[in-house]
Structure formats: structure tokens, C-alpha cells
Biotite code that builds the C-alpha atoms (Angstrom):
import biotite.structure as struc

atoms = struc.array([
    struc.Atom([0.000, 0.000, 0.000], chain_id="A", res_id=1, res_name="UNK", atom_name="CA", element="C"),
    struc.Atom([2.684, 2.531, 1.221], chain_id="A", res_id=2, res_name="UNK", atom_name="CA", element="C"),
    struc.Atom([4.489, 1.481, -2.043], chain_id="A", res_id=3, res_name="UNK", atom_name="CA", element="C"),
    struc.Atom([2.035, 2.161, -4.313], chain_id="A", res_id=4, res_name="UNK", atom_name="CA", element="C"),
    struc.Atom([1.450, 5.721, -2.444], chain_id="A", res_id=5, res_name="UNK", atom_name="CA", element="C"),
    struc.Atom([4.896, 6.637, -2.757], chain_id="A", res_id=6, res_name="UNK", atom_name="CA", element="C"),
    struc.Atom([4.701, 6.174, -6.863], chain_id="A", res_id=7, res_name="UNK", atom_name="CA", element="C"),
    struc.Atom([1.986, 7.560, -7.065], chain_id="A", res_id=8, res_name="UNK", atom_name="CA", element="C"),
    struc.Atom([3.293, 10.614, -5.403], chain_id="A", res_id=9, res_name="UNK", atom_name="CA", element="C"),
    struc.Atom([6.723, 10.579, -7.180], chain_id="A", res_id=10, res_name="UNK", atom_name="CA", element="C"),
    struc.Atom([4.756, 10.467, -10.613], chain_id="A", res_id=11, res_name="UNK", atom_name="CA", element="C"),
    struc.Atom([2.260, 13.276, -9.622], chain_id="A", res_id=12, res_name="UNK", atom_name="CA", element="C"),
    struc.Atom([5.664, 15.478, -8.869], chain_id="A", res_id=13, res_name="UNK", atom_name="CA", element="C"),
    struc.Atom([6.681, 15.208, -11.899], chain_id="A", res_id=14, res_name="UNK", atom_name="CA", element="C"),
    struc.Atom([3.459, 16.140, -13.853], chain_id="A", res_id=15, res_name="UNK", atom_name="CA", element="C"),
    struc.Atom([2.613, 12.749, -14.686], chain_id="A", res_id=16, res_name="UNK", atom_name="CA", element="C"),
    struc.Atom([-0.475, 11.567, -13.236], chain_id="A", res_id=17, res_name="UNK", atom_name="CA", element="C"),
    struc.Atom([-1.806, 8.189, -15.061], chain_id="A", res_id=18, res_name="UNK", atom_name="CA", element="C"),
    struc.Atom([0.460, 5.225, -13.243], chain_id="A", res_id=19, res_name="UNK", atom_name="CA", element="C"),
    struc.Atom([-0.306, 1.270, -14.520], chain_id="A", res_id=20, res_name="UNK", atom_name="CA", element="C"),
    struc.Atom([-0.879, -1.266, -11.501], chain_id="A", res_id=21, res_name="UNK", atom_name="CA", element="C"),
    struc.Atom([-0.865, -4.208, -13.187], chain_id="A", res_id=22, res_name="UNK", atom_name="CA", element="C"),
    struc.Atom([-3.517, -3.433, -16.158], chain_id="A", res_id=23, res_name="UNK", atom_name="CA", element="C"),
    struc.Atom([-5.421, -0.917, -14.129], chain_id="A", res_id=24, res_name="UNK", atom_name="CA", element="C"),
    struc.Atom([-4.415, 2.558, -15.272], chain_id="A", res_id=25, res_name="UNK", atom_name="CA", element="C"),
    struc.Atom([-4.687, 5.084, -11.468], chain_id="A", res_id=26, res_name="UNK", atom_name="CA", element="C"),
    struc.Atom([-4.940, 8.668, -12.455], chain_id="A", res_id=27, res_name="UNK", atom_name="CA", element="C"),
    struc.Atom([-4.438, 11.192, -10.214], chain_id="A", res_id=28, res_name="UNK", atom_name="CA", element="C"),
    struc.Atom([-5.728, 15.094, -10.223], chain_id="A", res_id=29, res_name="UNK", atom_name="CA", element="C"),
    struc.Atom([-2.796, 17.349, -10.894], chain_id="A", res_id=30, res_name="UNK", atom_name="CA", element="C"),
    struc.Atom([-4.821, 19.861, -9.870], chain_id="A", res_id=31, res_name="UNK", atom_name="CA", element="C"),
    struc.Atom([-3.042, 22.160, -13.153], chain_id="A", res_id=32, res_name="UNK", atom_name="CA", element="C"),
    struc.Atom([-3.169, 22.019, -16.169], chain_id="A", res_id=33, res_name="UNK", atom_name="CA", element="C"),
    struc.Atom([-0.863, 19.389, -18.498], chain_id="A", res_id=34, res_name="UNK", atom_name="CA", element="C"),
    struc.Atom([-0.791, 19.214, -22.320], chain_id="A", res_id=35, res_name="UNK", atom_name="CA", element="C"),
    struc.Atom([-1.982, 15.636, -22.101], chain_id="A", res_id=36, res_name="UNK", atom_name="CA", element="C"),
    struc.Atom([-4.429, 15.266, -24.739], chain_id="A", res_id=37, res_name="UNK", atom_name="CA", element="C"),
    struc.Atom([-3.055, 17.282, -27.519], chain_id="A", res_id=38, res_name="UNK", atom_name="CA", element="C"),
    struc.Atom([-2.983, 15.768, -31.406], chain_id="A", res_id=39, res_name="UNK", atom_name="CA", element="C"),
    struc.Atom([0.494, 15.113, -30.910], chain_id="A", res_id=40, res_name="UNK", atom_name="CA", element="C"),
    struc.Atom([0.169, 12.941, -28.024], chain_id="A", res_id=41, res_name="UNK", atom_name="CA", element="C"),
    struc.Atom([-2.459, 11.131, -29.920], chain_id="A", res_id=42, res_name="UNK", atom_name="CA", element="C"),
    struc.Atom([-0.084, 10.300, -32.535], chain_id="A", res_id=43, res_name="UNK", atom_name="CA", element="C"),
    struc.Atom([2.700, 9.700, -30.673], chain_id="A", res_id=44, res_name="UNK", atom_name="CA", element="C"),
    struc.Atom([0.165, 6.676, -29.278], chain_id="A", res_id=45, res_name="UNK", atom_name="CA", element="C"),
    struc.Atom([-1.275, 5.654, -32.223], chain_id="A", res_id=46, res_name="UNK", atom_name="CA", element="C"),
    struc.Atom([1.995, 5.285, -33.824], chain_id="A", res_id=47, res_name="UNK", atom_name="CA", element="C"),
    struc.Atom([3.687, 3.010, -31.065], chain_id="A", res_id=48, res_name="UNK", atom_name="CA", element="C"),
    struc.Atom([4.218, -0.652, -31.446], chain_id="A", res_id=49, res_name="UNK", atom_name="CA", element="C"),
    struc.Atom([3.219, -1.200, -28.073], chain_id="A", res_id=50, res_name="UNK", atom_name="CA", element="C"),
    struc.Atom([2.596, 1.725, -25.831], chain_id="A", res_id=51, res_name="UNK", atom_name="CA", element="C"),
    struc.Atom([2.724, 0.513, -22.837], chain_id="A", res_id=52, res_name="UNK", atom_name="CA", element="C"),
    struc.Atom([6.144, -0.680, -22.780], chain_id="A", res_id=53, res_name="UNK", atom_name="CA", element="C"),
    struc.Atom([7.377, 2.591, -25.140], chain_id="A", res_id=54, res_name="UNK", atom_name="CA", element="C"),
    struc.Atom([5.859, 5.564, -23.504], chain_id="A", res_id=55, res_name="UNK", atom_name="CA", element="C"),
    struc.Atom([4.326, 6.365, -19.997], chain_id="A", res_id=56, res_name="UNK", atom_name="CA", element="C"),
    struc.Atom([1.258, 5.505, -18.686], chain_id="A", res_id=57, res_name="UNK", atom_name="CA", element="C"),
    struc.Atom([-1.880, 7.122, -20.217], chain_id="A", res_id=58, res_name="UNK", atom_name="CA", element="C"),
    struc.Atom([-5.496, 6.830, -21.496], chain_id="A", res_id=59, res_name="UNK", atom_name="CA", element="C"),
    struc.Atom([-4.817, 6.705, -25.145], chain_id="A", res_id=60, res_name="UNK", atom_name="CA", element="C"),
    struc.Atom([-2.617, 3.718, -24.751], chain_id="A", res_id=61, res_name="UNK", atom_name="CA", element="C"),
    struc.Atom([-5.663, 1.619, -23.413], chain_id="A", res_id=62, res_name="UNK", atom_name="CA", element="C"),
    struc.Atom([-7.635, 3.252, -26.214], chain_id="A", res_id=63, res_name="UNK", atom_name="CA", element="C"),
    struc.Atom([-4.632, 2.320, -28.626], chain_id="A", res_id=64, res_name="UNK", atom_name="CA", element="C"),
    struc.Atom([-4.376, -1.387, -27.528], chain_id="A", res_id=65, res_name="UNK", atom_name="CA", element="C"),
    struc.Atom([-8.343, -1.657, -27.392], chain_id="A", res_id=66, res_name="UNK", atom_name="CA", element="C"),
    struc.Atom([-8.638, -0.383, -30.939], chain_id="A", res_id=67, res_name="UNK", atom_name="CA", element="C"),
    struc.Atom([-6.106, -2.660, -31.968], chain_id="A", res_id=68, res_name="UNK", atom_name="CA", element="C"),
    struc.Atom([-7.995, -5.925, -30.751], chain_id="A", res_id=69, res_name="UNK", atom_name="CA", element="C"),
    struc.Atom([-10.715, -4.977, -32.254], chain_id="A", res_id=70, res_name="UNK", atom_name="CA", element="C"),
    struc.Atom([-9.877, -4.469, -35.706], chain_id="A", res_id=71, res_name="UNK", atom_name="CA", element="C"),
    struc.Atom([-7.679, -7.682, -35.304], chain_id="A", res_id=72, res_name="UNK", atom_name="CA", element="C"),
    struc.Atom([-11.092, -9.452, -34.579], chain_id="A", res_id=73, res_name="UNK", atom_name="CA", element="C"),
    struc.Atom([-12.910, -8.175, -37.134], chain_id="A", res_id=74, res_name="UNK", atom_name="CA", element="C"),
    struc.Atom([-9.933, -8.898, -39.661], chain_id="A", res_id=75, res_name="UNK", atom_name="CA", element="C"),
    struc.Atom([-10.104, -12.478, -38.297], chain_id="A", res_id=76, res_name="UNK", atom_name="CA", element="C"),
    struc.Atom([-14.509, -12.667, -38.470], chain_id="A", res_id=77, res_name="UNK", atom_name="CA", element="C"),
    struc.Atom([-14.792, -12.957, -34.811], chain_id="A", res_id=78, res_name="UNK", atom_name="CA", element="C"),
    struc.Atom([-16.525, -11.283, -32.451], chain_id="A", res_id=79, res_name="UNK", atom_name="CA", element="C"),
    struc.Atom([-14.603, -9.188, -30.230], chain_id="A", res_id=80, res_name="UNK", atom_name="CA", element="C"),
    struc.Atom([-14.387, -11.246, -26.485], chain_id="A", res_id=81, res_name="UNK", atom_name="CA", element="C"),
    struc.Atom([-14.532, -8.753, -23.419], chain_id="A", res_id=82, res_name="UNK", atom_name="CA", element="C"),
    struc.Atom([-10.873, -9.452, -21.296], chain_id="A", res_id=83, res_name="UNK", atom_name="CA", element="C"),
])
């Protein structure tokens, strides 16, 4: 607990508030405002391999690796599976 607390804190110091636990993405309230959701960040996502190992935590990489299962599903004719 105290572990996860201290990242958390460490990350939110230095203005970067989404931190993965395991799959769940934590955000936390900077409380200012970040350029996190500009069209270059969006890119930068949608143009990694893998985001999550790449580039820090953050929304668009779930979105990224969500929108790539599902066009991979309905390449293959299946139904996308919830996971």
C-alpha cells in the first residue's frame, strides 16, 4: 500500500499523473493544467508498437491497444471477447 502511495506521489511530482498497476491505469488530479491530450500525443500513441512498454502511462494507450484488438477481430470474423 505505502508502495504504491509513494509512486503515485513521485509520478504526480513530476506532472505525470496516469500510473499502470498491473492493467489498471490510477490517475491522479494534478490539480493544473498538463498538455496531455493534444494531437500530438495522440499520434505519438497511435503510432507506437506497443505503448505501454514505449511511452508512460496514459489513457490513449488503453484506447490504442483496445482499438487494436478490435480491428484484429474483425480482420479475423470474430466477435470481439470482453478481457
Amino acid at each position: 500500500e505505502e508502495s504504491i502511495l509513494d509512486s503515485l506521489r513521485a509520478r504526480f511530482d513530476r506532472d505525470l499523473p496516469y500510473t499502470l498497476c498491473g492493467q489498471i491505469c490510477v490517475s491522479v488530479n494534478p490539480f493544473k493544467w498538463l498538455p496531455l491530450y493534444t494531437d500530438e500525443r495522440v499520434k505519438e500513441y497511435a503510432a507506437a508498437d506497443n505503448p505501454f512498454s514505449e511511452l508512460p502511462p496514459h489513457l490513449y494507450a488503453i484506447a490504442h491497444a483496445a482499438h487494436r484488438r478490435l480491428v484484429a477481430a474483425l480482420e479475423a470474423g470474430t466477435p470481439p471477447s470482453q478481457s
